[in-house]
N, CA, C and O atoms as a Tripos MOL2 file, in Angstrom:
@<TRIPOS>MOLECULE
protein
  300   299    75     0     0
PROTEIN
NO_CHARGES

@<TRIPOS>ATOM
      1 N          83.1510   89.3560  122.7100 N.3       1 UNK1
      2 CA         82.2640   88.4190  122.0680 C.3       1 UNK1
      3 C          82.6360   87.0030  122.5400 C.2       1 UNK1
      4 O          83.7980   86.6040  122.6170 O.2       1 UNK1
      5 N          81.4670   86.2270  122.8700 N.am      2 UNK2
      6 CA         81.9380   84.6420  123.2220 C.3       2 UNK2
      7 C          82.2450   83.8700  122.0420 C.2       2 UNK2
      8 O          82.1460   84.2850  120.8870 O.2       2 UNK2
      9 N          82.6070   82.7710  122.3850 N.am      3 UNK3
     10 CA         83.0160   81.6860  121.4920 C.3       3 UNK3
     11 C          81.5840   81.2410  120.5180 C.2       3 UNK3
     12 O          81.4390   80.8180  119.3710 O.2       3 UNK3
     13 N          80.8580   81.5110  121.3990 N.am      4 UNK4
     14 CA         79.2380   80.5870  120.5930 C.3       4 UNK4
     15 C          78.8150   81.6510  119.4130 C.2       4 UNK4
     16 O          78.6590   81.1980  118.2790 O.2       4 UNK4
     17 N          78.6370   82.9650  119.6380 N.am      5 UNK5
     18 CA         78.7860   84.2120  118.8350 C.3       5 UNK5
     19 C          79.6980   84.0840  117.6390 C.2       5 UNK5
     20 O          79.3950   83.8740  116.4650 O.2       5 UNK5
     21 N          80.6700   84.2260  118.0950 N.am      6 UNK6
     22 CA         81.7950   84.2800  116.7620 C.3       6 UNK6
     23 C          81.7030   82.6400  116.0030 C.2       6 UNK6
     24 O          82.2090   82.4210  114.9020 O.2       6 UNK6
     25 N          80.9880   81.6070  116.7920 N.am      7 UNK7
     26 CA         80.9250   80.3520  115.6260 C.3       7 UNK7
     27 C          79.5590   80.7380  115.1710 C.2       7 UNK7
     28 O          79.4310   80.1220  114.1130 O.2       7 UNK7
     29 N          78.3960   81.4600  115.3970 N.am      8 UNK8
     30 CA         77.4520   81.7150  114.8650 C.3       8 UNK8
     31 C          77.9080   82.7920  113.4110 C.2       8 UNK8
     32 O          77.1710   83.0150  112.4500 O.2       8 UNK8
     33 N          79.0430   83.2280  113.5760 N.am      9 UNK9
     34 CA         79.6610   84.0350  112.4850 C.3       9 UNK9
     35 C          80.2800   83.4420  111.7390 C.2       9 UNK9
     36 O          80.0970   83.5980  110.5320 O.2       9 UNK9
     37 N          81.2310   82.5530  112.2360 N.am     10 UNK10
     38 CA         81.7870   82.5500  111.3420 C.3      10 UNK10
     39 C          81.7720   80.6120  110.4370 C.2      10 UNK10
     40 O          82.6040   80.2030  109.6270 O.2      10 UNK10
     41 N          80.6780   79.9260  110.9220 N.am     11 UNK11
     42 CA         80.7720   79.0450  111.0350 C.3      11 UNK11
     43 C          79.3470   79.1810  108.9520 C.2      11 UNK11
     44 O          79.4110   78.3840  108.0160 O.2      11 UNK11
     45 N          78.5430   80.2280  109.0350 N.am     12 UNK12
     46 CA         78.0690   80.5060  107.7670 C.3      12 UNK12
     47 C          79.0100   80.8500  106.6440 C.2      12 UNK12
     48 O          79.0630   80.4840  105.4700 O.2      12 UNK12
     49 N          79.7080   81.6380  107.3440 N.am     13 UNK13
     50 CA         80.6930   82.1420  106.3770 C.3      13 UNK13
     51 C          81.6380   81.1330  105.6960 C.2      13 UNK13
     52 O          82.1830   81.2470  104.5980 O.2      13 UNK13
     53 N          81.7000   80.3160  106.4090 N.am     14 UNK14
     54 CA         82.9990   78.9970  106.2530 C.3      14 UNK14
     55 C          81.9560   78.0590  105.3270 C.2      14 UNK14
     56 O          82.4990   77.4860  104.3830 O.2      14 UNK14
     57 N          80.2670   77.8080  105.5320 N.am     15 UNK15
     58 CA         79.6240   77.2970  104.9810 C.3      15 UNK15
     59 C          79.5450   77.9050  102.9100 C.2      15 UNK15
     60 O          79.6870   77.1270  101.9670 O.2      15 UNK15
     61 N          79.3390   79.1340  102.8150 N.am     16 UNK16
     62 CA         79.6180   79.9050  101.8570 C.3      16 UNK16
     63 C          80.7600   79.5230  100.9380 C.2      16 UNK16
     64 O          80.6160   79.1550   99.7720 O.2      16 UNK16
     65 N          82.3080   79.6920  101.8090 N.am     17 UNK17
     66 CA         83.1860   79.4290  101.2540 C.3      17 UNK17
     67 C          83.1120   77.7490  100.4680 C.2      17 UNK17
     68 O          83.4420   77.6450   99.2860 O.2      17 UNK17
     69 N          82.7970   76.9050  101.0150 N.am     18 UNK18
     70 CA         83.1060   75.4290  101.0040 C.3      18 UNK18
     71 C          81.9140   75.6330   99.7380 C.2      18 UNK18
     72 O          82.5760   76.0480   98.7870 O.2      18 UNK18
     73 N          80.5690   75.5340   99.3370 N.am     19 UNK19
     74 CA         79.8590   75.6310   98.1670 C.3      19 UNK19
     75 C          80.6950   76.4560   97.2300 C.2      19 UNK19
     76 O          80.4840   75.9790   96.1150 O.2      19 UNK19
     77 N          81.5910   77.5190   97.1200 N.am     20 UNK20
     78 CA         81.6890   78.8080   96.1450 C.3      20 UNK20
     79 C          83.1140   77.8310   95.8210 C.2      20 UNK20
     80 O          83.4230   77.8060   94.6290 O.2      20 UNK20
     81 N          83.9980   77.0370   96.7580 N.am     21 UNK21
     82 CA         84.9420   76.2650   95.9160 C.3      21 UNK21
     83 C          84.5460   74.8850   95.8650 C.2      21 UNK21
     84 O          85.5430   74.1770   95.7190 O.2      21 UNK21
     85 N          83.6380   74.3250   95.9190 N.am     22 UNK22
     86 CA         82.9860   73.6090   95.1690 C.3      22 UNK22
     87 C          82.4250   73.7330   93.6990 C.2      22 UNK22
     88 O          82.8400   72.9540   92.8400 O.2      22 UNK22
     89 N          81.4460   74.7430   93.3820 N.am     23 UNK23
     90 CA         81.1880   74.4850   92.4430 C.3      23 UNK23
     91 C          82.0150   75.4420   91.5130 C.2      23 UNK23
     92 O          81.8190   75.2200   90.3180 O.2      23 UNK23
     93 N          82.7930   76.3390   91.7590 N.am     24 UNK24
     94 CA         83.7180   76.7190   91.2250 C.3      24 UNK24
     95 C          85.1670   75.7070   90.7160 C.2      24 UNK24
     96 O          85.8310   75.8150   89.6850 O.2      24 UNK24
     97 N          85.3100   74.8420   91.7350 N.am     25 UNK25
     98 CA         86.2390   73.6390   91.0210 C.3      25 UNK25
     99 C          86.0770   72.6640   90.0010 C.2      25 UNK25
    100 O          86.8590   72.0800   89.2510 O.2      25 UNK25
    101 N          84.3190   72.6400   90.2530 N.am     26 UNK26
    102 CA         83.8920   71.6340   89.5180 C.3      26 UNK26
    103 C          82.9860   72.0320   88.2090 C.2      26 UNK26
    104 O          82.4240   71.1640   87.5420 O.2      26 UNK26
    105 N          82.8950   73.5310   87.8880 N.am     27 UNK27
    106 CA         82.3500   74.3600   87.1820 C.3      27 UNK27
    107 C          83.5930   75.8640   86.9700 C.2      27 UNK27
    108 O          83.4450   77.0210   87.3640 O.2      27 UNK27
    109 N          84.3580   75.4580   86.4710 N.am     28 UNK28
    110 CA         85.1930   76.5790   86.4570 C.3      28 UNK28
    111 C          84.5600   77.8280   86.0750 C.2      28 UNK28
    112 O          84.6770   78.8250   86.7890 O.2      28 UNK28
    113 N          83.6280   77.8410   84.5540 N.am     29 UNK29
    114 CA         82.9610   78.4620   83.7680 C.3      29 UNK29
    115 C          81.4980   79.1850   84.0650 C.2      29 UNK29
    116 O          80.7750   79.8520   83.3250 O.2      29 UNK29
    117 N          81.3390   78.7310   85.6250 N.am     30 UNK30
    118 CA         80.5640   79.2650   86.3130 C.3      30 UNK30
    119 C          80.4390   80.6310   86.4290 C.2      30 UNK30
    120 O          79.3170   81.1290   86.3370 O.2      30 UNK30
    121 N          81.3820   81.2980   86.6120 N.am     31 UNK31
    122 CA         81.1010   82.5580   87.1040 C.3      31 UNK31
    123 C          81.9270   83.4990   85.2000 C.2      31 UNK31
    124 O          81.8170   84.6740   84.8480 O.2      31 UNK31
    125 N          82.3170   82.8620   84.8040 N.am     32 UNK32
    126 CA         83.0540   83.3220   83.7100 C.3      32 UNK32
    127 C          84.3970   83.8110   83.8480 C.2      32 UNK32
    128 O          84.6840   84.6860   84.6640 O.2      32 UNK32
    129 N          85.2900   83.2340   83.0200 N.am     33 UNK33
    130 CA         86.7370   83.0060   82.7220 C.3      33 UNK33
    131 C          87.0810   84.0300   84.0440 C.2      33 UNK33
    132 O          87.2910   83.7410   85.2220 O.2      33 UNK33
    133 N          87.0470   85.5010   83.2680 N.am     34 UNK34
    134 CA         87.4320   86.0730   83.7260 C.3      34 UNK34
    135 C          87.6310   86.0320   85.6330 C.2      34 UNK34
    136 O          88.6990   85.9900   86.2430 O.2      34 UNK34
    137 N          86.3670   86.0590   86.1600 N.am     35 UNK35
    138 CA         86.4950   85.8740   87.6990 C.3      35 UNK35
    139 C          86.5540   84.7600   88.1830 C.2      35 UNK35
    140 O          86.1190   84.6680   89.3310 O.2      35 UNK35
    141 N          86.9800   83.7770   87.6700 N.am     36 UNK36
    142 CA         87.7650   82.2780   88.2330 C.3      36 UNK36
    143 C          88.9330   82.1640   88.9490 C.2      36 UNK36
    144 O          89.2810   81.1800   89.6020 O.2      36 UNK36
    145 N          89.5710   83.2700   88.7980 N.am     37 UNK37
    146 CA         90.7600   83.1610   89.4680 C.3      37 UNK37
    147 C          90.3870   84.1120   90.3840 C.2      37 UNK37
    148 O          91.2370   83.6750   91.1600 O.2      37 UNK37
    149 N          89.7320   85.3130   91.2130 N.am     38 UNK38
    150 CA         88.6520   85.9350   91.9290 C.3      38 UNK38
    151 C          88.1260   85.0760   92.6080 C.2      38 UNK38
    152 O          88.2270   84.8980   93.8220 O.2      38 UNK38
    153 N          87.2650   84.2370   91.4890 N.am     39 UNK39
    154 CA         86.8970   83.2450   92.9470 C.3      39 UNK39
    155 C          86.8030   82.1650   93.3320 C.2      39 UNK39
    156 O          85.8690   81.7080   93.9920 O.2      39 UNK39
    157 N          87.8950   81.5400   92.9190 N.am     40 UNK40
    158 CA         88.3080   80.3870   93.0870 C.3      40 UNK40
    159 C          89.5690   80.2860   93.7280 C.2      40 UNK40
    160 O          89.7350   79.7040   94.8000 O.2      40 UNK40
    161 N          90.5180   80.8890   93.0320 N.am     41 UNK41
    162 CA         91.6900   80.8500   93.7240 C.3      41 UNK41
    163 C          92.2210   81.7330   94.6900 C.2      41 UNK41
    164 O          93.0550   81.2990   95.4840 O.2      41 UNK41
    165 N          91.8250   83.0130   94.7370 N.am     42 UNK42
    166 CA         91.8160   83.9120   95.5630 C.3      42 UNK42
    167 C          90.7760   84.1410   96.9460 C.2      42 UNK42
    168 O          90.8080   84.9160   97.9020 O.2      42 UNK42
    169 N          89.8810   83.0750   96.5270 N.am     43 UNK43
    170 CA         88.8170   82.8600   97.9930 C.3      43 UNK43
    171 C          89.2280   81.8340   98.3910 C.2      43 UNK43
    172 O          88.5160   81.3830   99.2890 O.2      43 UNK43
    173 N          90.2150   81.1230   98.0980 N.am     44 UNK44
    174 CA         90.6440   79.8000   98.9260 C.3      44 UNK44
    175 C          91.6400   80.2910   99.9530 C.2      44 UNK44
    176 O          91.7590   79.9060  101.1160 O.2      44 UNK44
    177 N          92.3180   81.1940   99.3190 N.am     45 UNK45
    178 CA         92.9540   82.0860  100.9140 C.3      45 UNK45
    179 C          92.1730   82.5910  101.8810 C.2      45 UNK45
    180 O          92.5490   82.4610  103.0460 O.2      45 UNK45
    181 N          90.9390   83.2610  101.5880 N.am     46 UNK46
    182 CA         90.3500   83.3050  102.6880 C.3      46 UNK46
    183 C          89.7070   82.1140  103.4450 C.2      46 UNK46
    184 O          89.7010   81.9920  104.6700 O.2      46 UNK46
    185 N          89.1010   81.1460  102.4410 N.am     47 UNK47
    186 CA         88.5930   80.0720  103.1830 C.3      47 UNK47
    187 C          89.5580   79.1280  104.0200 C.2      47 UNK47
    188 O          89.0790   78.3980  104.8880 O.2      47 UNK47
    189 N          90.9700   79.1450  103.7470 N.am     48 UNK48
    190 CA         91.9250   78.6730  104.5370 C.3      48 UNK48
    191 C          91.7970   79.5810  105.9880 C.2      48 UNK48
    192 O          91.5300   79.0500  107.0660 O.2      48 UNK48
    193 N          92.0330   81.0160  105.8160 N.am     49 UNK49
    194 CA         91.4470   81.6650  107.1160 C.3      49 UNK49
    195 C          90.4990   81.4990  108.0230 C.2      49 UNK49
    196 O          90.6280   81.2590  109.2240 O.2      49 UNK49
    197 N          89.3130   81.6710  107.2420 N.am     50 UNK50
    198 CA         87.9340   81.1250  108.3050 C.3      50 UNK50
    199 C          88.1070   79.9600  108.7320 C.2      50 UNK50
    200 O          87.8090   79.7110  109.9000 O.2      50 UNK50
    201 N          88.8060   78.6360  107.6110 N.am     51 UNK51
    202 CA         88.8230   77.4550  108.2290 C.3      51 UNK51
    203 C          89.8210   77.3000  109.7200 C.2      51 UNK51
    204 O          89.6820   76.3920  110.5390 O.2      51 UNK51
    205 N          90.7390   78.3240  109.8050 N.am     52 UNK52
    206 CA         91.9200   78.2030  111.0040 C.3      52 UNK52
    207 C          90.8860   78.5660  112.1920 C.2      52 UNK52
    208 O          90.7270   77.9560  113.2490 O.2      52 UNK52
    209 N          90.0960   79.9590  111.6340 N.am     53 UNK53
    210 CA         89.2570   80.4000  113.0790 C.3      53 UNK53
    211 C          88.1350   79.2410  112.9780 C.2      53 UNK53
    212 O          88.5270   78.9820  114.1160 O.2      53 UNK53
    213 N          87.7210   78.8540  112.8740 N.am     54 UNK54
    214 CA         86.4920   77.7820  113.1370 C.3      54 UNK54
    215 C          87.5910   76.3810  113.6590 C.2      54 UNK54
    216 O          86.9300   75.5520  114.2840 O.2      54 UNK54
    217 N          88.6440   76.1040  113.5600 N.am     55 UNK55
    218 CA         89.6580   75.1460  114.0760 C.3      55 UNK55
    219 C          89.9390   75.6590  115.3590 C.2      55 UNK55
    220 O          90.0310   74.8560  116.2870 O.2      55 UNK55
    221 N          90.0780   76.7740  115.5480 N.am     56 UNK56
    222 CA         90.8080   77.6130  116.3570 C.3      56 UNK56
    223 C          89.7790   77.4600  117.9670 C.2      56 UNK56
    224 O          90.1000   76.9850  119.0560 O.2      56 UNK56
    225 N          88.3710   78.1410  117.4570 N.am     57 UNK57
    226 CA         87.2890   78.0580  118.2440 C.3      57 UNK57
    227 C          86.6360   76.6420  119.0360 C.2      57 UNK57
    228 O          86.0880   76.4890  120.1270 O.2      57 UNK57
    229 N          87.0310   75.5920  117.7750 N.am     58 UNK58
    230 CA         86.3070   74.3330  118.4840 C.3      58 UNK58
    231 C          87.5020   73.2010  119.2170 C.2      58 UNK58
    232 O          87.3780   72.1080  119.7690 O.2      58 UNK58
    233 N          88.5920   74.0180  118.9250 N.am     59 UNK59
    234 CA         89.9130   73.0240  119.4300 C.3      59 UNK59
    235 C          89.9420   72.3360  120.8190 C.2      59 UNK59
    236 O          90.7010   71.3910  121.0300 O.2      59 UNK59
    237 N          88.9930   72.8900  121.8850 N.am     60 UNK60
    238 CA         88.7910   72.8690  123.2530 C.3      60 UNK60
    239 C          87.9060   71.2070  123.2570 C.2      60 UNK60
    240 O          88.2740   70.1920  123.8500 O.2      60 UNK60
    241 N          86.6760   71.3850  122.3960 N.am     61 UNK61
    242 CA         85.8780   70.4410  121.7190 C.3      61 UNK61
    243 C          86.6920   69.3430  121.0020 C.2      61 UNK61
    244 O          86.3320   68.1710  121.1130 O.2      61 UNK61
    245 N          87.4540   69.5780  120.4860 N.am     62 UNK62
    246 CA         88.4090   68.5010  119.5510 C.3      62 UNK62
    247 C          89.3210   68.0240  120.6670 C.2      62 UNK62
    248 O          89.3960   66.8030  120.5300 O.2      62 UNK62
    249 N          89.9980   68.3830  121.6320 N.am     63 UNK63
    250 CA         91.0140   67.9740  122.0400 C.3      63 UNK63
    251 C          90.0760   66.9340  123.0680 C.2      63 UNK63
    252 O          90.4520   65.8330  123.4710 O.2      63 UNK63
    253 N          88.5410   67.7020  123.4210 N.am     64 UNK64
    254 CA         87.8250   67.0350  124.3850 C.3      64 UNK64
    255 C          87.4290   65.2320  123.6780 C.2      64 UNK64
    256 O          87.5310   64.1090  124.1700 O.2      64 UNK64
    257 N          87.1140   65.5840  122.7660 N.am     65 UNK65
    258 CA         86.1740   64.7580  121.7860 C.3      65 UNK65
    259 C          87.2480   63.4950  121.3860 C.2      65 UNK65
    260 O          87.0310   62.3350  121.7370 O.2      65 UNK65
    261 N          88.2370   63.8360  120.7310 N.am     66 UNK66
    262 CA         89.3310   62.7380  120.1640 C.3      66 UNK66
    263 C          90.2460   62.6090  120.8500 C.2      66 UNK66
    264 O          90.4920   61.4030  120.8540 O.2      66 UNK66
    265 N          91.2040   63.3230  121.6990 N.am     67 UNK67
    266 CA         92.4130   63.0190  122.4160 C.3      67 UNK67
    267 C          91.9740   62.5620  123.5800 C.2      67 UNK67
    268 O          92.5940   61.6160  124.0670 O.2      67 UNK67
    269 N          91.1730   62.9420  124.0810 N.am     68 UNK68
    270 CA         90.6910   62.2120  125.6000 C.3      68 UNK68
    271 C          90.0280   61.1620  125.8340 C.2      68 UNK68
    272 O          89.8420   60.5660  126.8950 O.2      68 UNK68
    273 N          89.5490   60.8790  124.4260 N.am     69 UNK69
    274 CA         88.8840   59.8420  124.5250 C.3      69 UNK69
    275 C          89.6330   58.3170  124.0480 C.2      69 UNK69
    276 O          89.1960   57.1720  124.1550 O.2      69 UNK69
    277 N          90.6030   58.6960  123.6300 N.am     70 UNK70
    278 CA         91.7450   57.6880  123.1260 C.3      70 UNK70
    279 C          92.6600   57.1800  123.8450 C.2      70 UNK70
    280 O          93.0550   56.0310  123.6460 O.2      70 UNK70
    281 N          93.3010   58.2070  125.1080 N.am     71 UNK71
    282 CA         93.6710   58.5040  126.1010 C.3      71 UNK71
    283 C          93.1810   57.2510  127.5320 C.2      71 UNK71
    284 O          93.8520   56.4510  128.1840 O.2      71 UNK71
    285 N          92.0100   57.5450  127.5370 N.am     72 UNK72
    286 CA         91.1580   57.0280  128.3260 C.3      72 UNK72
    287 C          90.9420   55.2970  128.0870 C.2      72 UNK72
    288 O          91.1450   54.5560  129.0480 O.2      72 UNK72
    289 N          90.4770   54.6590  126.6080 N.am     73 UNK73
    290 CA         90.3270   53.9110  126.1310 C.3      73 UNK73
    291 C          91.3800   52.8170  126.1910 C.2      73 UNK73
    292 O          90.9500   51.6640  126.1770 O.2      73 UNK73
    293 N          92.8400   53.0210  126.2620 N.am     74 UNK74
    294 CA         93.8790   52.7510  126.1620 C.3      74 UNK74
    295 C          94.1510   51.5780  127.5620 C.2      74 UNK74
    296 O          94.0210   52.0960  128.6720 O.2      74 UNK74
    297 N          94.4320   50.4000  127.5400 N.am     75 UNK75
    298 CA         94.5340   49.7280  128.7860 C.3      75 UNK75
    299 C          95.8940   50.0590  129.2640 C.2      75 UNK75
    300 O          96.2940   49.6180  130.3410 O.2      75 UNK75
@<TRIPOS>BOND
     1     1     2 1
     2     2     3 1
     3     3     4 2
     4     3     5 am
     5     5     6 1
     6     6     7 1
     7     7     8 2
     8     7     9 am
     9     9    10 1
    10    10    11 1
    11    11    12 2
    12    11    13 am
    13    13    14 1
    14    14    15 1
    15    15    16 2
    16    15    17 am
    17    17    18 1
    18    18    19 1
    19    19    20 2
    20    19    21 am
    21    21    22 1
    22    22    23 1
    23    23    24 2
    24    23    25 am
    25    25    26 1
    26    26    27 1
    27    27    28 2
    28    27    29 am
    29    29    30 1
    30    30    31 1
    31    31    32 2
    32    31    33 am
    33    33    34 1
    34    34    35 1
    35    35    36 2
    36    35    37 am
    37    37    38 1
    38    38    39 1
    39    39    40 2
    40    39    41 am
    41    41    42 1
    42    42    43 1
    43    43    44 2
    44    43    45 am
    45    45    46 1
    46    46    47 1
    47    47    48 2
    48    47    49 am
    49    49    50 1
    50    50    51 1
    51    51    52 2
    52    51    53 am
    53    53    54 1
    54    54    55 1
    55    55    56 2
    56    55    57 am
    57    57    58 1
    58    58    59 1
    59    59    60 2
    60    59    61 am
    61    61    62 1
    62    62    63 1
    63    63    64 2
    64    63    65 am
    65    65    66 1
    66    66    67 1
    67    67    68 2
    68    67    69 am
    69    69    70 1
    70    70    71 1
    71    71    72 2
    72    71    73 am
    73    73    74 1
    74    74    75 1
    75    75    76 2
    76    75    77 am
    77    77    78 1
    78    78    79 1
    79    79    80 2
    80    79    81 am
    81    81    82 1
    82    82    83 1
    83    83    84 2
    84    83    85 am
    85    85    86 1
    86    86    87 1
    87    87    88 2
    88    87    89 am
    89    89    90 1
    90    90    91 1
    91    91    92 2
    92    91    93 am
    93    93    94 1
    94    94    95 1
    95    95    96 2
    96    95    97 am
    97    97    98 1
    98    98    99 1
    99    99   100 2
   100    99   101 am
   101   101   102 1
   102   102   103 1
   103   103   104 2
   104   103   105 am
   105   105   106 1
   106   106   107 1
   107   107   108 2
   108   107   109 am
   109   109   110 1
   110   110   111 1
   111   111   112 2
   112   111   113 am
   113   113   114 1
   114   114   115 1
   115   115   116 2
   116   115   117 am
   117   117   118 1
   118   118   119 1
   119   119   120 2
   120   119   121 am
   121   121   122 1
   122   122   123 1
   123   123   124 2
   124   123   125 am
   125   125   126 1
   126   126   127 1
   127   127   128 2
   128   127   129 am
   129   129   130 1
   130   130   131 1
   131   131   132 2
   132   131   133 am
   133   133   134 1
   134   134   135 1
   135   135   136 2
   136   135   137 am
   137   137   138 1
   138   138   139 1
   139   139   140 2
   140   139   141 am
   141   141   142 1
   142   142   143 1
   143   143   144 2
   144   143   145 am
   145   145   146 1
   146   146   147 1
   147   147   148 2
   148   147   149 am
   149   149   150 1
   150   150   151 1
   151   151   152 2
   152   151   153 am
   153   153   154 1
   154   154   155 1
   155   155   156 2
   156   155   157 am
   157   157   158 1
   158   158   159 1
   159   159   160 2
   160   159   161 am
   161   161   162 1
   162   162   163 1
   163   163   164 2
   164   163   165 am
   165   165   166 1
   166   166   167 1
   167   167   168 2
   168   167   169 am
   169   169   170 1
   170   170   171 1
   171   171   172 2
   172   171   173 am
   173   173   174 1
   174   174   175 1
   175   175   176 2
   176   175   177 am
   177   177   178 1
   178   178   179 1
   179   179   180 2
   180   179   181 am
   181   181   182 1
   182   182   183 1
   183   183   184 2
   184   183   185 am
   185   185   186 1
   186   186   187 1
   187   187   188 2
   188   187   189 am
   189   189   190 1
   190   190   191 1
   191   191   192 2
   192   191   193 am
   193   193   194 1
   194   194   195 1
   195   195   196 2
   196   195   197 am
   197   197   198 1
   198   198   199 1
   199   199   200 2
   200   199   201 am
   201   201   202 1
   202   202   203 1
   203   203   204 2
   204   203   205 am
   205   205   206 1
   206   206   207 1
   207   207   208 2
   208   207   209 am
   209   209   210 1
   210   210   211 1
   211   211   212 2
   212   211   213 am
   213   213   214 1
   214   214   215 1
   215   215   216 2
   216   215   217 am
   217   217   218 1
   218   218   219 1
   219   219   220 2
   220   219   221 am
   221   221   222 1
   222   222   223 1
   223   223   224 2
   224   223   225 am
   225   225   226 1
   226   226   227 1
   227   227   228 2
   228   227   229 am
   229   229   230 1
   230   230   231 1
   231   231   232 2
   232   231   233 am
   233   233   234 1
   234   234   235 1
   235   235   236 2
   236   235   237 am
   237   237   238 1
   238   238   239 1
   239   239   240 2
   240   239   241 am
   241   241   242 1
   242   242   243 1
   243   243   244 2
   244   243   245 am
   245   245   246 1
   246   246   247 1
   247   247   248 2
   248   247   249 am
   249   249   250 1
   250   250   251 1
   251   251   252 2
   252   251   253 am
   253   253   254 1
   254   254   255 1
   255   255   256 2
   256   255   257 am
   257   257   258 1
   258   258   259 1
   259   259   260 2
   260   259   261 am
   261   261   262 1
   262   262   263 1
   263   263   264 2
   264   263   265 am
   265   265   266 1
   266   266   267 1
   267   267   268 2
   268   267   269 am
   269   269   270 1
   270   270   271 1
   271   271   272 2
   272   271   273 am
   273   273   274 1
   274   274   275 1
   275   275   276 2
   276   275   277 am
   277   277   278 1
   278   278   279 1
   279   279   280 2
   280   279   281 am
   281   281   282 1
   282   282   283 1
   283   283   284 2
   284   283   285 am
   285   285   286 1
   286   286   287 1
   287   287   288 2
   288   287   289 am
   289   289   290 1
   290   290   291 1
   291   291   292 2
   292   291   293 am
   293   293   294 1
   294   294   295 1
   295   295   296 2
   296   295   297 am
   297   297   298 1
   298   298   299 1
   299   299   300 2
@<TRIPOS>SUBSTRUCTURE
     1 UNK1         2 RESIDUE 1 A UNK
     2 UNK2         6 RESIDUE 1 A UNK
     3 UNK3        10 RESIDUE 1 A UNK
     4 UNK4        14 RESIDUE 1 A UNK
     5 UNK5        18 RESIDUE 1 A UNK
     6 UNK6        22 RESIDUE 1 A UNK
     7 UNK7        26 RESIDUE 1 A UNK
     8 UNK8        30 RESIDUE 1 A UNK
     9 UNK9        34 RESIDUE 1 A UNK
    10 UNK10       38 RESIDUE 1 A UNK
    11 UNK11       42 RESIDUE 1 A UNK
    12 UNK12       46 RESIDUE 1 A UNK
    13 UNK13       50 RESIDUE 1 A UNK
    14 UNK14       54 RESIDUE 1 A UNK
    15 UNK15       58 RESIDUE 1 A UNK
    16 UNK16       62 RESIDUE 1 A UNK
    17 UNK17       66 RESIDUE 1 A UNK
    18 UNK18       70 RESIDUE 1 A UNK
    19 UNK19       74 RESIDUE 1 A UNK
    20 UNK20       78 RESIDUE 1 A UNK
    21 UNK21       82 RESIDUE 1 A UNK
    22 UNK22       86 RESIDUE 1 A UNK
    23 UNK23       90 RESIDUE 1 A UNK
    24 UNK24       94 RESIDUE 1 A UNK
    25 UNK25       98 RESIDUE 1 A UNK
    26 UNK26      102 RESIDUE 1 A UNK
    27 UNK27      106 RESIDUE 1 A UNK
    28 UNK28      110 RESIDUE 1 A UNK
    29 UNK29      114 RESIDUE 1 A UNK
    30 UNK30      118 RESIDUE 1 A UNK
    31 UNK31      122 RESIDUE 1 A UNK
    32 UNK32      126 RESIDUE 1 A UNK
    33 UNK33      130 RESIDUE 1 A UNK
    34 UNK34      134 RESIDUE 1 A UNK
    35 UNK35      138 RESIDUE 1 A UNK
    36 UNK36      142 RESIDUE 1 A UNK
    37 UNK37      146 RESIDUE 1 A UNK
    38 UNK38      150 RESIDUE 1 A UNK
    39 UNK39      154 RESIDUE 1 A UNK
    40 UNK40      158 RESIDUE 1 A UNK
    41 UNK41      162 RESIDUE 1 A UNK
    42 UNK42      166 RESIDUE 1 A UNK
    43 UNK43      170 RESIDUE 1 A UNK
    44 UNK44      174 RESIDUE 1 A UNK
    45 UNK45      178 RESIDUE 1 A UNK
    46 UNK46      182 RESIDUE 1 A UNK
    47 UNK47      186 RESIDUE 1 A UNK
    48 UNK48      190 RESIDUE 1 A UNK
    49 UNK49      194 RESIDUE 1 A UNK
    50 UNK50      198 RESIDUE 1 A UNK
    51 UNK51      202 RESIDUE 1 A UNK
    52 UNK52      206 RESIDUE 1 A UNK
    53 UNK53      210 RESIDUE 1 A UNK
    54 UNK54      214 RESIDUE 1 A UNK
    55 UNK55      218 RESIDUE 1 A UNK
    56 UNK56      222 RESIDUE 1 A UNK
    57 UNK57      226 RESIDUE 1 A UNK
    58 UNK58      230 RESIDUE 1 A UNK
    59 UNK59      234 RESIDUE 1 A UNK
    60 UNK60      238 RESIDUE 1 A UNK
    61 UNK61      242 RESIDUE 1 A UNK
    62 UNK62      246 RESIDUE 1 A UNK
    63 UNK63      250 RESIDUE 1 A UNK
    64 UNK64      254 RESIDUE 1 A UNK
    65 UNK65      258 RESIDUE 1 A UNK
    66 UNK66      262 RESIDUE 1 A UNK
    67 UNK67      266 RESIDUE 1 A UNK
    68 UNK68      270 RESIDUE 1 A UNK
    69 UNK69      274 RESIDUE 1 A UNK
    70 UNK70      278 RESIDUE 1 A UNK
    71 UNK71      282 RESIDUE 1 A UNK
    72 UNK72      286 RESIDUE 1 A UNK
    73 UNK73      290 RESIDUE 1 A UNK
    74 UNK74      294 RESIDUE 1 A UNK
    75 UNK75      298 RESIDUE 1 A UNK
């Protein structure tokens, strides 16, 4: 699978996560007592995951985008 593929995957999924601890932080009572810690605190481990692979994937882009360009700029 290419790089553009797997950010077409996983780049929704990471979108998902970021709303579900949002309004779960800011609505604890959202989903009810009980599954707050389900899904709030226990999906922030995964969203730490997806967030490494979506870091992981665009790092080529990041190193292009900010380090080279600072690099360059520099008299």
């Amino acid at each position: 699978m290419d790089k553009k593929t797997l950010l077409k995957i996983v780049n929704p999924i990471l979108l998902v996560l970021i709303v579900n601890q949002l309004a779960t932080g800011f609505k604890p009572r959202l989903y009810g007592l009980g599954t707050f810690r389900l899904m709030h605190k226990q999906m922030a481990v995964i969203f730490s995951m997806v967030l490494v692979a979506h870091l992981a994937l665009n790092f080529a882009w990041m190193r292009n985008t900010y380090w080279k360009a600072r690099t360059k700029k520099a008299p």
